[in-house]
N, C-alpha and C positions, 0 to 999 in steps of 0.2 A: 596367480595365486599369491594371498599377504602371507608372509611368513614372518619371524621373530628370527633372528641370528645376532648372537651374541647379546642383546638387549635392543637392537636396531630394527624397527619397522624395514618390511624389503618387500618386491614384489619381482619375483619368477614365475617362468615359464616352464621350469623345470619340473620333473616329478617323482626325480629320485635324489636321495643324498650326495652320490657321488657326482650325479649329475649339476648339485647345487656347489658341492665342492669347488670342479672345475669354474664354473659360470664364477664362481667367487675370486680365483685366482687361487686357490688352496694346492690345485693340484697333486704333484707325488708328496707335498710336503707331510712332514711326521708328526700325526695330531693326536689328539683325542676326540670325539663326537658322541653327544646327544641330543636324544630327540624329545622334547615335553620330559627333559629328567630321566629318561632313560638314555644305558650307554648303549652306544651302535658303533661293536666293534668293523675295524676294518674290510674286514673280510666279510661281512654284510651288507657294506653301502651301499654298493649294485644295485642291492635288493630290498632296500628302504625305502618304501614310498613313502612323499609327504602327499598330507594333505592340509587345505588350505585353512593358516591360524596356527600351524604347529609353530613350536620355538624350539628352535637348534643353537647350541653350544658347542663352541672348535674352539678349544684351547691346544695351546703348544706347550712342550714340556719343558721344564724350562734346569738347569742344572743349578745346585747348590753345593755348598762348598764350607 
């Protein structure tokens, strides 16, 4: 499957978000996620399918001061 992640062409096998997480090296880390501009809280990536052409967004939050 071609997917978009972060603005970078990619191709996975996977077919879920948390499953593209992992494959990413993302892991337990504490993010943000979307999928084509929508947000896909945590507690849904499970159950996010992609499919193939979507573009996902992981940003980290980052502290200010």
């Amino acid at each position: 499957m071609n997917l978009t992640l972060n603005g970078e062409a990619i191709i996975t096998k996977t077919s879920t978000l948390a499953a593209l997480l992992d494959e990413q090296g993302y892991g337990d880390a504490k993010i943000a996620t979307a999928v084509n501009g929508t947000l896909a809280p945590a507690s849904l990536r499970a159950t996010t399918d992609l499919k193939d052409g979507d573009a996902i967004e992981v940003v980290a939050p980052m502290q200010g001061g």
